[in-house]
Backbone bond lengths (Angstrom), bond angles and torsions (degrees), N, CA, C in turn:
res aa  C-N    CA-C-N  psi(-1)  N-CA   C-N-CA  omega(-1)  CA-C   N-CA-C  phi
1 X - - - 1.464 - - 1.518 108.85 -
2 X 1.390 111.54 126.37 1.645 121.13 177.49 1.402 120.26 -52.95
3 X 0.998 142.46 95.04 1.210 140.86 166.32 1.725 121.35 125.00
4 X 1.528 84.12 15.17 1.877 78.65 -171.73 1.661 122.86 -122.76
5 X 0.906 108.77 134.61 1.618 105.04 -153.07 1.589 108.84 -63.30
6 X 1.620 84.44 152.35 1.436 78.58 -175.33 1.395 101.60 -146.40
7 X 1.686 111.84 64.19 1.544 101.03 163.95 1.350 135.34 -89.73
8 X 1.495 116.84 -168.96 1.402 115.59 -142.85 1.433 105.45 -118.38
9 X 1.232 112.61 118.36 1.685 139.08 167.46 1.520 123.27 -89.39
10 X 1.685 95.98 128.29 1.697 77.84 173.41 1.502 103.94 -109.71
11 X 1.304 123.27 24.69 1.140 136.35 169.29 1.645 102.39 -96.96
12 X 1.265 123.06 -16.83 1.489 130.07 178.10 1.498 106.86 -105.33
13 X 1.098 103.07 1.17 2.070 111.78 -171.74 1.804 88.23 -104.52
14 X 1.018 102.83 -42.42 1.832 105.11 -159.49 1.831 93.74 -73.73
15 X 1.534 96.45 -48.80 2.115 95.25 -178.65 1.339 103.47 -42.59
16 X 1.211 112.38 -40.44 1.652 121.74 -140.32 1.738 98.85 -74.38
17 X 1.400 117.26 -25.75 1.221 120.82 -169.89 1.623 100.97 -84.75
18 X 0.800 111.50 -0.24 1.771 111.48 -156.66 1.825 85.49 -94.91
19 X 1.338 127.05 119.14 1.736 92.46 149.24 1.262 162.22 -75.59
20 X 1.323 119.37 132.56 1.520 110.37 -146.58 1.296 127.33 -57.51
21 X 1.621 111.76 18.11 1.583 109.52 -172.42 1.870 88.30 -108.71
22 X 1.497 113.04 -19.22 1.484 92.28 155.03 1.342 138.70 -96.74
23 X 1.520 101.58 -3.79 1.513 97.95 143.22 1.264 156.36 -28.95
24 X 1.877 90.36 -59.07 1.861 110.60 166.79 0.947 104.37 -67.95
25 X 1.166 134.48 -32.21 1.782 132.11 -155.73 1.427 78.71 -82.52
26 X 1.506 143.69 -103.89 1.240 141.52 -161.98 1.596 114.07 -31.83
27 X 1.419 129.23 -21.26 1.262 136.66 -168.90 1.789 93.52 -79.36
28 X 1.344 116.50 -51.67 1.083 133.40 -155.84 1.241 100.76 -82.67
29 X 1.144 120.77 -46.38 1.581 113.41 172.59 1.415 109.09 -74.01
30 X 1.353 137.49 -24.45 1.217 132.52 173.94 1.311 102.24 -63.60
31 X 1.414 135.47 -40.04 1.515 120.82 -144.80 1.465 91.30 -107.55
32 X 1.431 123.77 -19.54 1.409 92.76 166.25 1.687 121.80 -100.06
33 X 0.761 118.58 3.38 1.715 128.75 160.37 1.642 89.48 -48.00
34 X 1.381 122.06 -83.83 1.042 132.69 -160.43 1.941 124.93 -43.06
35 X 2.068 79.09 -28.30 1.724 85.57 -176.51 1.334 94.07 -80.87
36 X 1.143 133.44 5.70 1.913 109.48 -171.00 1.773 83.69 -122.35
37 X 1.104 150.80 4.36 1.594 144.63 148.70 1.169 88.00 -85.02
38 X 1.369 149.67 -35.96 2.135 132.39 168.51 1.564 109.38 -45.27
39 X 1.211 91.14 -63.49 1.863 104.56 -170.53 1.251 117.08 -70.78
40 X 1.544 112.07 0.25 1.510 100.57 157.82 1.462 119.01 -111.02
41 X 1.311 109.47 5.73 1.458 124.26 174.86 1.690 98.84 -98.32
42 X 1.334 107.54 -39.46 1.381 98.24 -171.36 1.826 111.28 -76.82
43 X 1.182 126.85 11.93 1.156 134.87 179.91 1.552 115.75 -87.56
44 X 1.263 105.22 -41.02 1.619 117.43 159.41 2.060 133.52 -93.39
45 X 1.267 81.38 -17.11 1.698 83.66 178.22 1.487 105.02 -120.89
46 X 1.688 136.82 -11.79 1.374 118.41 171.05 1.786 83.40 115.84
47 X 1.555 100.62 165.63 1.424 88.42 155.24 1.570 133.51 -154.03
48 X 1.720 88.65 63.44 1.720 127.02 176.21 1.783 95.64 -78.10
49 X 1.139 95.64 -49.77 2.021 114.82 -153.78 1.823 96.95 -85.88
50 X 1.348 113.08 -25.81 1.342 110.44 179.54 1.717 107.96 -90.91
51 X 1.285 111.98 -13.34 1.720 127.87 -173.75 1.831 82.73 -83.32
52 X 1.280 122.69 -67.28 1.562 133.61 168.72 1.726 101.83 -8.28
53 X 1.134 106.04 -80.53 1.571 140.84 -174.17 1.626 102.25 -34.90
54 X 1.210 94.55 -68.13 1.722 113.49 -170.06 1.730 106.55 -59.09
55 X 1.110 119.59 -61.93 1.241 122.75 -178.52 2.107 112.11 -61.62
56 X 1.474 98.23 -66.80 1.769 101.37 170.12 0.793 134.18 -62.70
57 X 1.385 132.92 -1.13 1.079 146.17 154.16 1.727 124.10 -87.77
58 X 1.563 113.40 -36.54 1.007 110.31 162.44 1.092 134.17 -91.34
59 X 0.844 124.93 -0.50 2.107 145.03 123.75 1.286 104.01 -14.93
60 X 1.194 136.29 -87.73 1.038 153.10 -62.69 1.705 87.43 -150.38
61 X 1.689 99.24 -28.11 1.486 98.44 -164.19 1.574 100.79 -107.82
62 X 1.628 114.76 -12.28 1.549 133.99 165.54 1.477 107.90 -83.50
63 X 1.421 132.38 -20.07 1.246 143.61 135.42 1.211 137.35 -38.37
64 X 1.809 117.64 -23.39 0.875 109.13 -155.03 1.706 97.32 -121.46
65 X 1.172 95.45 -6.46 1.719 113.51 178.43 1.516 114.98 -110.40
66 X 1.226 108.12 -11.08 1.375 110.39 176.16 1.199 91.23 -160.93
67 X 1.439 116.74 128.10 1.505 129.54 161.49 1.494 114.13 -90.89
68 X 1.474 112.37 145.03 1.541 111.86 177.56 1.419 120.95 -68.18
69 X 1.311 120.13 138.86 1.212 111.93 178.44 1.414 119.54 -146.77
70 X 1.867 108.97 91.33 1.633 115.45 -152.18 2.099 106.26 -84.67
71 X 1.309 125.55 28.83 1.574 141.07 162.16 1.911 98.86 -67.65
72 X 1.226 86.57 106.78 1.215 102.40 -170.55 1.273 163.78 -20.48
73 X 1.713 82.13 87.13 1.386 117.88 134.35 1.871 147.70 -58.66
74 X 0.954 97.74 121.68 1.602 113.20 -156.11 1.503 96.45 -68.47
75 X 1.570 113.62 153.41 1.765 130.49 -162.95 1.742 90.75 -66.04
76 X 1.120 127.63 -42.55 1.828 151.85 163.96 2.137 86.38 -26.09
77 X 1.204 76.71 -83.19 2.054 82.37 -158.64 1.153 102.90 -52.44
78 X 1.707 123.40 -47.28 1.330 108.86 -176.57 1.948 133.85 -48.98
79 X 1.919 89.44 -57.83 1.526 95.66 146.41 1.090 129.30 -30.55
80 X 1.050 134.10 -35.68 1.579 125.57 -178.55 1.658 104.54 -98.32
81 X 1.516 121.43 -7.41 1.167 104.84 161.24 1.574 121.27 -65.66
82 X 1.889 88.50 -48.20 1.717 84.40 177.90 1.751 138.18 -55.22
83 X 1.556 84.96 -41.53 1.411 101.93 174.41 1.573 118.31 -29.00
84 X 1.426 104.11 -68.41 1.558 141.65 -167.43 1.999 103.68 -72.15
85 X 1.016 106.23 -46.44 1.601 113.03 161.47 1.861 106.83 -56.15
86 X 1.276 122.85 -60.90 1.467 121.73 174.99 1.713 114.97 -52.80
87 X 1.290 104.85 -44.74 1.634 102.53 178.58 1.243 120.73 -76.77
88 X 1.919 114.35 -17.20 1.416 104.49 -178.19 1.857 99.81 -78.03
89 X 1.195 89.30 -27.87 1.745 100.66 -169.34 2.022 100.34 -44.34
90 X 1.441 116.10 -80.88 1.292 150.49 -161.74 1.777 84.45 -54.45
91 X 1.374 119.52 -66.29 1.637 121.20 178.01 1.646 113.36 -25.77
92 X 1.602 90.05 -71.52 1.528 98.46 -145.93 1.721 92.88 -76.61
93 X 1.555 132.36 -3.14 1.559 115.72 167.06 1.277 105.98 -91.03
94 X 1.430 137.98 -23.31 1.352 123.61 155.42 0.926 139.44 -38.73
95 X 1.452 88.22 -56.31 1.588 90.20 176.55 1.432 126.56 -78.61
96 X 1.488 125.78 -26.61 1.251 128.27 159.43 2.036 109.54 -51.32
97 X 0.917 109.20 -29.23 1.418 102.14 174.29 1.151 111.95 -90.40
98 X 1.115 125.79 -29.61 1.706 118.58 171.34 1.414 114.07 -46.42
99 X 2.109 111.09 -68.95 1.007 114.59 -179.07 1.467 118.13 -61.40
100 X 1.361 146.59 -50.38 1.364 137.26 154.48 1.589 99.97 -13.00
101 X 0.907 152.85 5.43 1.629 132.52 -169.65 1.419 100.31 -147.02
102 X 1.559 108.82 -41.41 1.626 98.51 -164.77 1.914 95.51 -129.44
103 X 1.803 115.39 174.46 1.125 121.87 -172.31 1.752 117.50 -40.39
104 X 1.459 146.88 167.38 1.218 116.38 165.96 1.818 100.66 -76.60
105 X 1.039 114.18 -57.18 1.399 136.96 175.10 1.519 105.37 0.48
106 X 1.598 95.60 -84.62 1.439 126.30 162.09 1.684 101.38 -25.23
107 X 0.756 90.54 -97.27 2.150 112.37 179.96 1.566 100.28 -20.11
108 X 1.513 120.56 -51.76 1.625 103.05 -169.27 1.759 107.63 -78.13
109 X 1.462 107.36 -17.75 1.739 113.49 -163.19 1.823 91.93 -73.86
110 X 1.586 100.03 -38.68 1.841 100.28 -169.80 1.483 82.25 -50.69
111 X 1.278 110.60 -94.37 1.574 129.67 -175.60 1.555 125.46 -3.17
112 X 1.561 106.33 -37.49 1.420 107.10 -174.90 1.346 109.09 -74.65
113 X 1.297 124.12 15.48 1.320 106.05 177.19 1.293 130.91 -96.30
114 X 1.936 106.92 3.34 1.384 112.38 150.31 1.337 134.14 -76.14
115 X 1.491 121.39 -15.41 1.299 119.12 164.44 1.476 104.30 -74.74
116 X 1.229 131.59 -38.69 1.438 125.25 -155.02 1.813 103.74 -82.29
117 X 1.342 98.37 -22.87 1.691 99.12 160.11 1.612 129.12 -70.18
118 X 1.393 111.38 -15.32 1.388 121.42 -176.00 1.423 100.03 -103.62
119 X 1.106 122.49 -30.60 1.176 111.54 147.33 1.943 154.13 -76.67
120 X 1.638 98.00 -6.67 1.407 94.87 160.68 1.718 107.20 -102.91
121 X 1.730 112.05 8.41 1.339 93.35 -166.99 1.354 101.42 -100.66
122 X 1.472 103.85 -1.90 2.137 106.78 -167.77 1.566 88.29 -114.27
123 X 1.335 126.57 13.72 1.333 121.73 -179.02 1.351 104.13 -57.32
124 X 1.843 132.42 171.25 1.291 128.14 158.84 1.259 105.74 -165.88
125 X 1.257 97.05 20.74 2.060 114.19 174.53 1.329 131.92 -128.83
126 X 1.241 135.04 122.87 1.257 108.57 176.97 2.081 138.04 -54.34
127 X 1.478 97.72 -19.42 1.160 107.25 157.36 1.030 127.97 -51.14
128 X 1.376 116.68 -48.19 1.441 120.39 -163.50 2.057 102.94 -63.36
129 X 1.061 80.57 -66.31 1.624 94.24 177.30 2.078 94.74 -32.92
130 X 0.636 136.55 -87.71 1.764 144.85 -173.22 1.519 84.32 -21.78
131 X 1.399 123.55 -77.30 1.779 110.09 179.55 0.982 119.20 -29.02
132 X 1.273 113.53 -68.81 1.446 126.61 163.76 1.350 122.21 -3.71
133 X 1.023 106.22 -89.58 1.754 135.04 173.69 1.781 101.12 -43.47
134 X 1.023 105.83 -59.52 1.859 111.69 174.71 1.463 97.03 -32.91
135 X 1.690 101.50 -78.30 1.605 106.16 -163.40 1.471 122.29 -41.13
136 X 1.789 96.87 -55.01 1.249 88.91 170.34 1.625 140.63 -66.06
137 X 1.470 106.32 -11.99 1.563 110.08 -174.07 1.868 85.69 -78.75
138 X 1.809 132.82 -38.27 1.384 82.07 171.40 1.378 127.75 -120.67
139 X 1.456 131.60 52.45 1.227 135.92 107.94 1.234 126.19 -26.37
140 X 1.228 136.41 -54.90 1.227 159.17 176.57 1.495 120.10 -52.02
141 X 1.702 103.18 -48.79 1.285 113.83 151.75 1.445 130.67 -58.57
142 X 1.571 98.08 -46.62 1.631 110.00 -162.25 1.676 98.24 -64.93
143 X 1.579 120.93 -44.35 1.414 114.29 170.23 1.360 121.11 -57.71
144 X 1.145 125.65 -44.86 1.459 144.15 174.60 1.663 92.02 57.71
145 X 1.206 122.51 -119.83 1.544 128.70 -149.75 1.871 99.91 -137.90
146 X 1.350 116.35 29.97 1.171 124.66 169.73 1.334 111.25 -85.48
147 X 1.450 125.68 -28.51 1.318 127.41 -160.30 1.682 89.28 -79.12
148 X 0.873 157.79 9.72 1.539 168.85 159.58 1.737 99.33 -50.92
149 X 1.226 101.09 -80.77 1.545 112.16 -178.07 1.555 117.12 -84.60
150 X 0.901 132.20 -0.74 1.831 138.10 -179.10 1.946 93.79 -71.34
151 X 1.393 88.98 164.64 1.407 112.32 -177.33 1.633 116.89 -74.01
152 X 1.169 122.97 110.56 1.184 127.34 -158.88 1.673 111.03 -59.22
153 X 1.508 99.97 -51.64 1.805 98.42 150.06 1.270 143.30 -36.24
154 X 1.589 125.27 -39.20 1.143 135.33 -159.89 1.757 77.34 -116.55
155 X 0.881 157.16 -44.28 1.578 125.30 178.21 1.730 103.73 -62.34
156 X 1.282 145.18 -59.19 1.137 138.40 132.74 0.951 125.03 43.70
157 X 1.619 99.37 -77.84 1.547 130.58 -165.76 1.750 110.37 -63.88
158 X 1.896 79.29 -72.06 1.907 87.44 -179.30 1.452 106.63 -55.06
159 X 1.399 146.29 -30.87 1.215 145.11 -164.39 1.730 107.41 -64.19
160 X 1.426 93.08 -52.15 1.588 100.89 178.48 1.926 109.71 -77.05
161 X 1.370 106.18 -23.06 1.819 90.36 160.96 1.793 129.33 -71.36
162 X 1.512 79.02 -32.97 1.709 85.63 177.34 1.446 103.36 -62.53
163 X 1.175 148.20 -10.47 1.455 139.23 -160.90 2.369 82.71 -108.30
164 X 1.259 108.67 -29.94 1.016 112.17 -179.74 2.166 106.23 -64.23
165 X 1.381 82.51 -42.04 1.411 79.99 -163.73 1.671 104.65 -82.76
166 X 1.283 128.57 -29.74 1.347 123.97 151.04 1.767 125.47 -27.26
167 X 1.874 107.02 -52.95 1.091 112.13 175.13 1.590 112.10 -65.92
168 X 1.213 139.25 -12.18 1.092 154.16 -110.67 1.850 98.82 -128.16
169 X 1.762 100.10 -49.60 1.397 92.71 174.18 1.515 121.08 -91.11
170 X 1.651 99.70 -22.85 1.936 110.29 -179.36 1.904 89.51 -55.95
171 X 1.544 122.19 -71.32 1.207 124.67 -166.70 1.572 128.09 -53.55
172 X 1.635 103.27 -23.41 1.410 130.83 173.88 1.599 118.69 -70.18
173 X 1.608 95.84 -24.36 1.824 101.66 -166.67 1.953 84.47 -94.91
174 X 0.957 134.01 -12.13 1.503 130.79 -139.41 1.604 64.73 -120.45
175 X 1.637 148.65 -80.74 1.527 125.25 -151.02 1.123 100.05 -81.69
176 X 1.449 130.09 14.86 1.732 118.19 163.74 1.786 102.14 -82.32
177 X 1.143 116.39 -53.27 1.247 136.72 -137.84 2.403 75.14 -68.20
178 X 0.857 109.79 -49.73 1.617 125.78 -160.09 2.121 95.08 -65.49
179 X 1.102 94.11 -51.72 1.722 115.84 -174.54 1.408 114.10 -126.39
180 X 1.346 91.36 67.81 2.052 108.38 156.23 1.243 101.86 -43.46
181 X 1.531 130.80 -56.12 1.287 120.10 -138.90 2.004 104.63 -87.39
182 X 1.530 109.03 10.79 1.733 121.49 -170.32 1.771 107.05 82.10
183 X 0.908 116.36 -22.16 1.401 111.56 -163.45 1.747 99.59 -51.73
184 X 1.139 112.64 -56.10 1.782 96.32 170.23 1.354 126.64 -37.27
185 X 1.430 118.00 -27.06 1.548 128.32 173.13 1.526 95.70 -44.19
186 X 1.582 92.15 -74.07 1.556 100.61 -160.42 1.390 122.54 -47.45
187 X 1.499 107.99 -38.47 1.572 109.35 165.36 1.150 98.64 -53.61
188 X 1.540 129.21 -93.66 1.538 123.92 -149.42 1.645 94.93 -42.35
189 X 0.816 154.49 -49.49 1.299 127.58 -172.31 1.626 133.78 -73.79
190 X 0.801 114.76 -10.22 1.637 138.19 150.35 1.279 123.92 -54.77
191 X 1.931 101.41 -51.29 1.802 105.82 168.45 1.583 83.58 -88.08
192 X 1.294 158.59 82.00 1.542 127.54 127.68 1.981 79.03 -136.42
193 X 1.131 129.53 17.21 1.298 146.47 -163.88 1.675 92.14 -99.14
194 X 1.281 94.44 -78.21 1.306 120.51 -167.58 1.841 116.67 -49.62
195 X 1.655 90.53 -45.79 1.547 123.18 -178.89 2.053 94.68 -64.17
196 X 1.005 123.13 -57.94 1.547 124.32 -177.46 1.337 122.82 -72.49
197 X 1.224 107.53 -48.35 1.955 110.15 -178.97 1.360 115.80 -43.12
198 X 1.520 124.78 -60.61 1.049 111.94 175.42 1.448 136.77 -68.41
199 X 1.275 110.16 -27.47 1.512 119.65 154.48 1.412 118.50 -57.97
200 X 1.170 157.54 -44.71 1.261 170.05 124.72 1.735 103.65 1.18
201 X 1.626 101.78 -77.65 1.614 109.41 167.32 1.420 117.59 -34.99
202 X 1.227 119.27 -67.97 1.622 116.52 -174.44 1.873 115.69 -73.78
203 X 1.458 92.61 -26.05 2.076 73.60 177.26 1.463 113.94 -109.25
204 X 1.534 112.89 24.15 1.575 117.28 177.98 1.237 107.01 -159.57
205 X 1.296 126.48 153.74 1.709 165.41 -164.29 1.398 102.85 -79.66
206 X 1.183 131.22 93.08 1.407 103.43 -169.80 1.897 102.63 -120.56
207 X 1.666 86.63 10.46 2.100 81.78 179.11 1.259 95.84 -75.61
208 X 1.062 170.44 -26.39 1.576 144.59 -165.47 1.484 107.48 -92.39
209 X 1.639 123.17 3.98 1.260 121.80 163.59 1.333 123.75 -98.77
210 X 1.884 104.70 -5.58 1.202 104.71 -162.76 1.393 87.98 -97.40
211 X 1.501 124.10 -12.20 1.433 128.22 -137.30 2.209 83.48 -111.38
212 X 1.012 105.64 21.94 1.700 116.10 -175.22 1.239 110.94 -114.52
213 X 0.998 159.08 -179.07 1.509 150.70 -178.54 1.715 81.40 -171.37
214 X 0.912 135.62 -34.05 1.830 119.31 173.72 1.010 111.25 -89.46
215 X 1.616 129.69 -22.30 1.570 122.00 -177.71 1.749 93.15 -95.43
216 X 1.275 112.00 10.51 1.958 103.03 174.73 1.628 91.09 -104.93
217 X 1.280 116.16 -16.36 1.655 109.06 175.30 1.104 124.56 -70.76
218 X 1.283 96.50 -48.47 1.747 117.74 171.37 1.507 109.54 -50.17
219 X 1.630 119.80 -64.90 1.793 105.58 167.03 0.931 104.84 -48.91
220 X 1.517 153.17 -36.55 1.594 122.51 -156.78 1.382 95.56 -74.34
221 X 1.857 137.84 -31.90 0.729 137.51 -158.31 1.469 101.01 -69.92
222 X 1.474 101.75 -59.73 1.908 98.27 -173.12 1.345 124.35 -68.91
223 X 1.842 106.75 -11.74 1.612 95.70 158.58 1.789 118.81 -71.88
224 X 0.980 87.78 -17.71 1.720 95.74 172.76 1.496 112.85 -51.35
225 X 0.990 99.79 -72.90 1.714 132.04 -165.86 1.345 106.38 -68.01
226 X 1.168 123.68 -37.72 1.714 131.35 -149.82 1.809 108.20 -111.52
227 X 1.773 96.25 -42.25 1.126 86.61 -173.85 2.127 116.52 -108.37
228 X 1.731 90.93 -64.06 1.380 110.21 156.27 1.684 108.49 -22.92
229 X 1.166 112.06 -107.63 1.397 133.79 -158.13 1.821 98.00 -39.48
230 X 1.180 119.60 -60.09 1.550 121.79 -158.32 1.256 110.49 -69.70
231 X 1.597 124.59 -41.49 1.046 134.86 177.76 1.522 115.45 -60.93
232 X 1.189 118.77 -52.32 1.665 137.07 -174.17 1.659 83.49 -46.68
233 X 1.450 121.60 -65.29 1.590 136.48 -149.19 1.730 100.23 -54.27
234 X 1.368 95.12 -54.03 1.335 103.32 -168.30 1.710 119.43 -69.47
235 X 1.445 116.59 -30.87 1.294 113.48 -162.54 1.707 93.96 -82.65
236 X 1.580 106.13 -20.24 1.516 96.49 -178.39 1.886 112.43 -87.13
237 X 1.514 109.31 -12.15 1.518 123.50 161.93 1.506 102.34 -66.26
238 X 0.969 134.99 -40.65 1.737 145.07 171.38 1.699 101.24 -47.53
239 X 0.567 113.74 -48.91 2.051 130.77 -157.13 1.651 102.44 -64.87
240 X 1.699 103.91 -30.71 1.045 115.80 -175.79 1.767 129.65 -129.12
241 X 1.367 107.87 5.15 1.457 132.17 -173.60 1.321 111.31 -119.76
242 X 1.658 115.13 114.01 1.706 100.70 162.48 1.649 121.45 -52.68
243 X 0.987 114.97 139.66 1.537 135.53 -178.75 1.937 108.68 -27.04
244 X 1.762 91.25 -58.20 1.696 93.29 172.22 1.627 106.24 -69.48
245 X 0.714 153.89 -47.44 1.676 145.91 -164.79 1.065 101.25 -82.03
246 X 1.564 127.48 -27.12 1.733 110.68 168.20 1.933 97.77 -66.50
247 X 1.425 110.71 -45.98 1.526 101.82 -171.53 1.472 114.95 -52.57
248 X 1.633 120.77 -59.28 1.423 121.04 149.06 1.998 123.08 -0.20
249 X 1.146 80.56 -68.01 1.706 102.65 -155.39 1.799 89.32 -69.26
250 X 1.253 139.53 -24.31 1.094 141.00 175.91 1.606 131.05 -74.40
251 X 1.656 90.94 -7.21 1.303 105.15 163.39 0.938 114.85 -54.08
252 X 1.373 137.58 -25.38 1.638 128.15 -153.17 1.600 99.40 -93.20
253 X 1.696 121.65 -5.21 1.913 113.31 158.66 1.741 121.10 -51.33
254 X 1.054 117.05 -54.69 1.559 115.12 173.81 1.152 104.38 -19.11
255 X 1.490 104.14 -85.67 1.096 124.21 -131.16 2.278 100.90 -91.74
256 X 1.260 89.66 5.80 1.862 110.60 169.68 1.805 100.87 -93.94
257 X 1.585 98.87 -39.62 1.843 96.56 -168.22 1.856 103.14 -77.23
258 X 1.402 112.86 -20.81 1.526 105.36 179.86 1.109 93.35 -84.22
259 X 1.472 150.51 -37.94 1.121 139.45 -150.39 2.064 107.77 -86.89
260 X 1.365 105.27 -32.72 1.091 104.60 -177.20 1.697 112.42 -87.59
261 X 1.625 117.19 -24.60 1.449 125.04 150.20 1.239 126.79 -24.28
262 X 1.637 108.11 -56.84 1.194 119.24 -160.69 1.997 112.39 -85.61
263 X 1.455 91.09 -30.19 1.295 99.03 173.67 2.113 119.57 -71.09
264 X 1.075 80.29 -46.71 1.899 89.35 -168.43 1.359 94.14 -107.28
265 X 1.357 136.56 -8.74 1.729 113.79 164.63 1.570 108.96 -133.98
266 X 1.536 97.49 20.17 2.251 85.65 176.26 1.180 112.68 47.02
267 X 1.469 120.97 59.63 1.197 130.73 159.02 1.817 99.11 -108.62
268 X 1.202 114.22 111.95 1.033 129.93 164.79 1.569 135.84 -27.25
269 X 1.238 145.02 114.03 1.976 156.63 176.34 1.213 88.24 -85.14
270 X 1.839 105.18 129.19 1.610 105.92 162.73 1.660 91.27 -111.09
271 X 1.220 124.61 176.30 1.590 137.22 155.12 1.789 98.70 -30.16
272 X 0.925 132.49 -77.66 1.415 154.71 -169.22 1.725 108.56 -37.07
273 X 1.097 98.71 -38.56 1.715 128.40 174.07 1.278 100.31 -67.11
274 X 0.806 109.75 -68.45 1.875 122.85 -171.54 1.562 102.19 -53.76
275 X 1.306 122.49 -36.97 1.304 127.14 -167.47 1.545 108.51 -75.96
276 X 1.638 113.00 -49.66 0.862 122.04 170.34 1.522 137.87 -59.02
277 X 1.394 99.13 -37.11 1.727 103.90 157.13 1.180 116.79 -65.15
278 X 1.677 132.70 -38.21 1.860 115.53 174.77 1.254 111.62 -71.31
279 X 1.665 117.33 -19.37 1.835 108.49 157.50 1.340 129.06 -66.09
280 X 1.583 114.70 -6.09 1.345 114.21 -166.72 1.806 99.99 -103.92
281 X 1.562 95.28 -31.21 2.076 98.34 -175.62 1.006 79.56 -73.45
282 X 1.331 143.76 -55.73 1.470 133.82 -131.43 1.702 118.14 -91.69
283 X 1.637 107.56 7.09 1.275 124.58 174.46 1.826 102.41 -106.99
284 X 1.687 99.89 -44.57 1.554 85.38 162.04 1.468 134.56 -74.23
285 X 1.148 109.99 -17.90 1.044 109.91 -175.86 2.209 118.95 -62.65
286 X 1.627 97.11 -37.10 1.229 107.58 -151.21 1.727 85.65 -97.22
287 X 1.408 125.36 -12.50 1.944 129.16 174.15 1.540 103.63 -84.02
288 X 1.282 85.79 -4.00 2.142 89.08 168.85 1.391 113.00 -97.24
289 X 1.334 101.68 -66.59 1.762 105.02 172.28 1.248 100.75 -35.79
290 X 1.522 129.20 -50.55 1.599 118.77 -157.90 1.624 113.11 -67.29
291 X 1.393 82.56 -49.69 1.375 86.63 177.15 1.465 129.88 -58.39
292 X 1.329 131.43 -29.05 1.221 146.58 150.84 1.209 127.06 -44.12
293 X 1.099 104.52 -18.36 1.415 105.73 164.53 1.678 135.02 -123.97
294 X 1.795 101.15 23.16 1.240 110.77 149.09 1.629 118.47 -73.38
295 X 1.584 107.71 172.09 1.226 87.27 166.94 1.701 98.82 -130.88
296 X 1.222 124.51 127.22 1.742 127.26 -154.34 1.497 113.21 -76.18
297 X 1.584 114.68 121.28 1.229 132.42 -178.23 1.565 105.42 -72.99
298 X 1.557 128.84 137.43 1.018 122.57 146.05 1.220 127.36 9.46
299 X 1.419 147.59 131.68 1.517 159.69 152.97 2.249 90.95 73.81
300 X 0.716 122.10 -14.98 1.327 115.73 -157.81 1.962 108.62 -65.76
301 X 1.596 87.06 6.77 1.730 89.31 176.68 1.447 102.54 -95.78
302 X 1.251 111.33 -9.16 1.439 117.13 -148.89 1.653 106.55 -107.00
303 X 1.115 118.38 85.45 1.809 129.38 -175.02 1.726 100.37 -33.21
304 X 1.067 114.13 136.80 1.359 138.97 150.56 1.570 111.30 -62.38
């Protein structure tokens, strides 16, 4: 693309070697580790001040490894900083309010149904669609008949992040494609910084978090995990994944958020669970092979 910078990272040289389907996998296991150290913070402090945490802190820590540096950069890349800064903003308090209310498990399966839309809508294979159908048959499972009794708010919530997180990879593949080297990361996270703090301040209490020195450890931790680490993984999985096969390949959160539920918050695996997670690897697994064996046309990294 004419005009768009393209300097050189060896933090974008080292991603680049990794393949990007273990990217998501490490992205995905990073970010939900992090959501079940939220939900046990968010049980005592709310989770306005733990949304605070997650984002300013992981700013701060993508700040500290890469500084921003807007010397020219085109009106194109910047836009997509903001963009991507507004959606992480609006995302990541949804969804912290969803899960505060309902299972995490539950909460990422509602949610996935913005990747699984970007993925039947950028489809152009009949394969793809068969993943497709996999993932979703176990989503389908993984919710089963819980959504009956869950919090009408917090299904709500995740419903309207998943449309967040849909926007999330179209806008994500577009500030990769601009900033190989992450530095757009770091912006958008600075504006979804900027975009939360003060909102946070005025509709929540946040002296008895400040007044914690282990529950301020714990955010540094889940900006680690939640925001830092997963994000970096993924936008450089973007650089190299069509938009639908990154959505595909994201199937494998469900069935990461029951698994890490059950471990760090005793949220319960039925049979049905179990079933549903080898429908969820077993859809990523086979949108990788496929994909691996295209061979990528011009702009085709680059979301429409």
């Amino acid at each position: 693309m004419s005009g768009t910078p393209r300097p050189s990272s060896s933090r974008g040289s080292r991603l680049d070697s990794i393949p990007p389907e273990l990217l998501i996998l490490s992205g995905a296991l990073s970010v939900q580790f992090g959501a079940g150290v939220a939900t046990t913070l968010m049980r005592q402090y709310g989770p306005l001040p733990i949304v605070a945490m997650r984002i300013g802190f992981g700013a701060l820590l993508l700040v500290a490894f890469q500084r921003v540096q807007l010397r020219g950069a085109s009106r194109g890349a910047l836009a997509s900083c903001l963009a991507l800064g507004a959606i992480l903003a609006v995302m990541n308090t949804l969804f912290y309010l969803g899960i505060s209310r309902i299972p995490l498990g539950v909460a990422v399966t509602i949610e996935f149904w913005g990747p699984l839309a970007v993925a039947v809508l950028g489809s152009r294979r009949w394969l793809d669609l068969i993943w497709v159908a996999l993932a979703a048959s176990g989503i389908y499972i993984l919710a089963g008949g819980r959504l009956n009794a869950d919090d009408a708010i917090g299904v709500a919530a995740v419903f309207a992040a998943g449309f967040c997180w849909a926007l999330y990879i179209v806008v994500g593949g577009r500030l990769a494609s601009y900033w190989p080297d992450g530095r757009g990361l770091t912006l958008a996270m600075v504006v979804a910084a900027v975009l939360v703090l003060p909102v946070v301040l005025v509709a929540s209490d946040v002296r008895p978090l400040l007044a914690a020195p282990l529950a301020l450890a714990g955010g540094m931790v889940v900006a680690l995990f939640s925001s830092a680490i997963p994000y970096t993984a993924e936008i450089a999985a973007l650089r190299r994944l069509p938009a639908a096969t990154f959505g595909v390949l994201m199937s494998l959160e469900p069935a990461i958020a029951a698994g890490v539920g059950f471990v760090l918050l005793g949220q319960t695996l039925h049979a049905a669970d179990l079933v549903a997670i080898g429908c969820v690897a077993l859809a990523s697994a086979g949108a990788s092979l496929s994909a691996r064996r295209l061979v990528p046309v011009p702009g085709e990294l680059e979301p429409g």
